[in-house]
Steps between C-alpha positions, in 0.01 A plus 500: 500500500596860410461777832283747443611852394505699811561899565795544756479874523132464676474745800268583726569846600436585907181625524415696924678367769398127487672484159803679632596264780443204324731603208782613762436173700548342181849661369649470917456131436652512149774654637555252745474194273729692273741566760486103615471315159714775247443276175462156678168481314409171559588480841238859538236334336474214744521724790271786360264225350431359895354860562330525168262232592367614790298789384293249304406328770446738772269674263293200399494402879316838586287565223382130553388565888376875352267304274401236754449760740270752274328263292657632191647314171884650495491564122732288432756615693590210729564246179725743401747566785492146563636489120719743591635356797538141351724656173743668742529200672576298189782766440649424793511135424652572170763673619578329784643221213675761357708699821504278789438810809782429722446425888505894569256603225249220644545643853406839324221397323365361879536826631394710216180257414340534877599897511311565197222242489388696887586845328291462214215300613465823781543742182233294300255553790545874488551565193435251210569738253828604593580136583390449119725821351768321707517182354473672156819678577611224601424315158601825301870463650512093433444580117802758544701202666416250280596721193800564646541111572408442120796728402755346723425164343486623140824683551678177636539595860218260612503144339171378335497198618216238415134567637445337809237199449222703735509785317476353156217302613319757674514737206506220251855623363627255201805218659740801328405749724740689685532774774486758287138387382424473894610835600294617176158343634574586867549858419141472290299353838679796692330764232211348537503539869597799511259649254179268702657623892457881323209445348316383846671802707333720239196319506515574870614883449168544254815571212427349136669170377778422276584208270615209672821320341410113400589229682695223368296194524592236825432153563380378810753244606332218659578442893659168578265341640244556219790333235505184735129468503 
């Protein structure tokens, strides 16, 4: 399969003072993974993709007891954080196969994943829609990284090694697949998500919608214990 064409100049510009503080929250944690990682792209990715998934799923979690609680269909909205939360996670395990974290990264990504799971489940409560500008910050600086990963691979300085198995089969990438094809459809599902995560904090801000970048096209990979049925 081919990755979708995707715009990586997209930018929500800060609108008030919600806007503001989740685009400065944003770049203070840029420059920290900058400052950590420098060009060890792979090596960011599994890290920063531990964090990425949690927005999904704190999201889903409340809008689920919201529409429990009111009575109310969610529009839709659980399905697709859930979505959301399950394709970070499958980033994560596809590049776990290709940068092994060492002991101290995993001992950071404990930390980090209990900090920020409490500090945005609290911000979600408070504020969905600047939880939702901040996770489409968040998703406008992965594209950035990922481009940047794309051209340290095509200019030698990463090696494209063979697609992982996972990620090939999750994406239904052909056997000759490499990472250069993987960083291409990862850096697709983050436009996507970051043009859905705007598009519900201006839903929430009464502000009209944009386009949303496509999706590549997943497949569900089946747990174990449905294969051994």
């Amino acid at each position: 399969m081919t990755a979708p064409f995707i715009d990586v100049s997209i930018h929500h510009a800060p609108k008030g003072l919600s806007d503001r503080i989740a685009f400065g929250f944003t770049k203070a944690l840029r420059w920290c993974a900058d400052t950590f990682f420098a060009e060890r792209y792979g090596h960011r990715a599994v890290v920063l993709e531990t964090v990425a998934a949690v927005p999904g799923m704190v999201g889903a979690t409340i809008n689920h007891l919201h529409s429990l609680r009111r009575m109310k269909d969610d529009r839709g909205w659980i399905r697709t954080l859930m979505d959301e939360a399950e394709n970070e996670r499958m980033h994560l395990m596809t590049f776990i196969e290709v940068a092994q974290p060492t002991w101290f990264e995993r001992a950071v990504i404990i930390g980090v994943q209990w900090v920020f799971y409490l500090f945005f489940f609290a911000l979600y409560l408070i504020s969905p829609k600047t939880a939702h500008r901040v996770v489409g910050y968040f998703e406008e600086e992965a594209v950035i990284s990922y481009t940047h990963y794309l051209a340290e691979i095509d200019e030698g300085r990463s090696p494209n090694v063979p697609a992982p198995s996972i990620a090939r089969r999750y994406w239904n990438l052909p056997d000759t697949a490499t990472l250069r094809d993987v960083v291409l459809v990862v850096r697709a599902d983050e436009a996507h998500h970051r043009d859905v995560n705007h598009g519900f904090a201006n839903e929430l801000a009464g502000l009209p919608q944009r386009a949303v970048a496509p999706c590549p096209p997943h497949n569900e990979l089946a747990p174990m214990w449905r294969k051994a049925a």
